[in-house]
C-alpha positions, 0 to 999 in steps of 0.5 A, a space after each residue: 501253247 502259244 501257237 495256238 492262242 486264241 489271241 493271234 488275230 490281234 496281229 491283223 486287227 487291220 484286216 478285222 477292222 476292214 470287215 468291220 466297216 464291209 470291206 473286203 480285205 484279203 486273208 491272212 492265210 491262203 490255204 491250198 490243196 495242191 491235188 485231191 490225190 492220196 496215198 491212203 484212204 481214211 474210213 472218216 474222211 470227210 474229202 472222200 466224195 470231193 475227191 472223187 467228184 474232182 480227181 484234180 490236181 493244179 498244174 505246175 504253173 498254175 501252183 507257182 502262179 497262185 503263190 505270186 497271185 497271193 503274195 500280191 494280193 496280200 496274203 501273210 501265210 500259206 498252208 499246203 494241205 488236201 484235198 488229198 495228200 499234199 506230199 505226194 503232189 509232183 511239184 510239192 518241193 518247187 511249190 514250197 521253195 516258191 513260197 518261201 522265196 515270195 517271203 511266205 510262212 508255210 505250214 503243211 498238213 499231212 499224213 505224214 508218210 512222204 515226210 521221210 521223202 521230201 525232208 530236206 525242202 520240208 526242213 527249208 521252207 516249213 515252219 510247222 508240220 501238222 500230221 495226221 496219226 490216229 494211232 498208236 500201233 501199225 495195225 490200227 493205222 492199217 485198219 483206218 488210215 487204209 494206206 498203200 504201204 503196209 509200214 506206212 507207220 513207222 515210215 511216218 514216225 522216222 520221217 517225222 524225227 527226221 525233222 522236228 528238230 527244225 520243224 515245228 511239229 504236232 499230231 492230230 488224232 482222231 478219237 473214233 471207236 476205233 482208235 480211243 483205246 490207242 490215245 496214251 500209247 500214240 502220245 507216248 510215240 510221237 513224244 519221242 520223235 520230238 513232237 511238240 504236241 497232240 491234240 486229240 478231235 473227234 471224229 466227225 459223224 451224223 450221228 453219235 457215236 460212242 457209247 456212255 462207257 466209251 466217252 468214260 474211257 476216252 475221258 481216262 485216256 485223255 487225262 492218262 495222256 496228259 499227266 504222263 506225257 506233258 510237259 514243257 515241251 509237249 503238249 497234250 490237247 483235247 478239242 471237244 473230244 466229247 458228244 453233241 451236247 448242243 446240237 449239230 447246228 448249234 455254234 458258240 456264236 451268232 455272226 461268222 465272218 471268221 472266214 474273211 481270215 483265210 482262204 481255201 483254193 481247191 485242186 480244181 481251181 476254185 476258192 471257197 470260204 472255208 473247208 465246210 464249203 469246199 466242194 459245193 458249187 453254190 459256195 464258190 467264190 470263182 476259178 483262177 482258171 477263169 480269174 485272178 485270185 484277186 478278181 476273184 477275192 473281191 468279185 460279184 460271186 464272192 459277194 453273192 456267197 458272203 450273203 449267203 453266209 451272212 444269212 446262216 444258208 450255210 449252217 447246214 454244212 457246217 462240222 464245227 459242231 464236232 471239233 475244235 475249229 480255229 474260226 470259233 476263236 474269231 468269231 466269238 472276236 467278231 460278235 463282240 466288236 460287232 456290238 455297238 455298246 457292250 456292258 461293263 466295257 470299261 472294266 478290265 
């Protein structure tokens, strides 16, 4: 699908440019987590801690702010995610209708039971919709997702057709011990509620997980899935569904500077570089309790945290040894450009 090309970051070759050269110039997309409340309590979620170190939330004025701050800045997009759940932030609907009024494409990641709730500004203000299902029936959604509301399920699936047909809008399914067996079965679910598209990511664990005979299984249902239920408008995507072969440490590429790309402002008020970094203080780049986005963006403590990422300090934290992560499409950019003399570079 072309909403997921690897080729998107030509648009902003400005902005990769800018790095290039050391510059510092600001990111394409400003990801905010808006409260580190939620509505469920996923056995896998790799917010959990965080959002019990700070049960924060952004105030009113300092989401509308934020929003003014980032359209000055130069940001191009916003995602509103978590944290925590995103729709169950009070403000969420003035939050959305300011960011498309500041000219901002929006997309939100959700777990998607409050879709139904605010269907109307979602249906205004979003191009895209990015929900979190990791099953294919109420009760393994009850088992893992561990929500409040016992019809949390197909409160979701209603919302969801309530607006696909102007939202664009996709699952993320986590493959887990407890979930690999429902993979066909939530495709074919969330095909008809006019998804366009599920993609399935591992689990993200220490250690492995499954067994030979479960990553044979979840190979069938993967492969079950896609010749079943794609087609022209639904999409049937595996993200390194599989095992550590490389390592946990081990990345496709040597350099990051993928981070420049985007942003991450927590609930709390610190920005950090990506989600891997969220929530460690050695990581922050600063508070817009204290600064401005922009101060912040092109301040000393960024600064401070760029060498450190420079010098792999960071690898440690690093879960992009178990999924898909839009950053390895940038950075594999960025390795090359980064090279004086690339061989064979005038053959195409």
């Amino acid at each position: 699908m072309r909403e997921f090309s690897e080729f998107k970051i030509i648009n902003h070759m400005d902005r990769v440019q800018a790095v290039l050269r050391g510059e510092l110039p600001p990111p394409v997309t400003l990801e905010i987590d808006p409260t580190n409340a939620c509505n469920h309590s996923c056995i896998w979620c790799i917010d959990s801690i965080h959002r019990q170190d700070n049960p924060s939330s952004l105030s009113r004025e300092q989401a509308l702010s934020v929003v003014e701050q980032a359209s000055e800045l130069g940001v191009r997009s916003l995602v509103i995610k978590g944290g925590g759940e995103p729709l169950v932030y009070p403000h969420i609907a003035e939050l959305l209708r300011k960011a498309r009024a500041e000219g901002f494409e929006v997309g939100v990641i959700t777990n998607g039971e409050r879709i139904l709730d605010h269907a109307e500004v979602i249906r205004e203000t979003c191009s895209w919709l990015r929900i979190s299902l990791d099953s294919g029936s109420a009760e393994v959604h009850r088992t893992v997702h561990r929500p409040g509301n016992p019809d949390a399920f197909d409160k979701i699936h209603e919302g969801i057709a309530a607006v696909s047909d102007k939202v664009f809008c996709g699952i993320i399914y986590i493959v887990h011990p407890l979930t690999f067996h429902e993979m066909p079965l939530a495709a074919r679910r969330v095909k008809e509620t006019n998804c366009r598209y599920i993609a399935y990511k591992r689990v993200i664990a220490e250690r492995e997980l499954f067994d030979a005979e479960m990553l044979m299984n979840i190979e069938s249902n993967y492969l079950f899935a896609r010749r079943q239920y794609e087609c022209e408008d639904f999409a049937v995507m595996g993200f390194r569904i599989y095992n550590f072969r490389d390592g946990l440490n081990k990345k496709p590429y040597d350099i990051c500077l993928g981070h420049h790309m985007v942003g991450v402002l927590c609930a709390n008020g610190e920005v950090y570089a990506c989600c891997s970094t969220r929530g460690n203080a050695a990581y922050s780049y600063g508070n817009i309790n204290e600064q401005s986005l922009k101060e912040i963006w092109h301040g000393d403590r960024r600064r401070e945290v760029l060498g450190k990422i420079a010098r792999k300090e960071c690898n440690r934290l690093c879960v992009g040894h178990t999924s898909y992560m839009r950053y390895d499409h940038y950075n594999n950019l960025f390795a090359y450009l980064v090279e004086e003399k690339n061989p064979h570079e005038n053959f195409l």
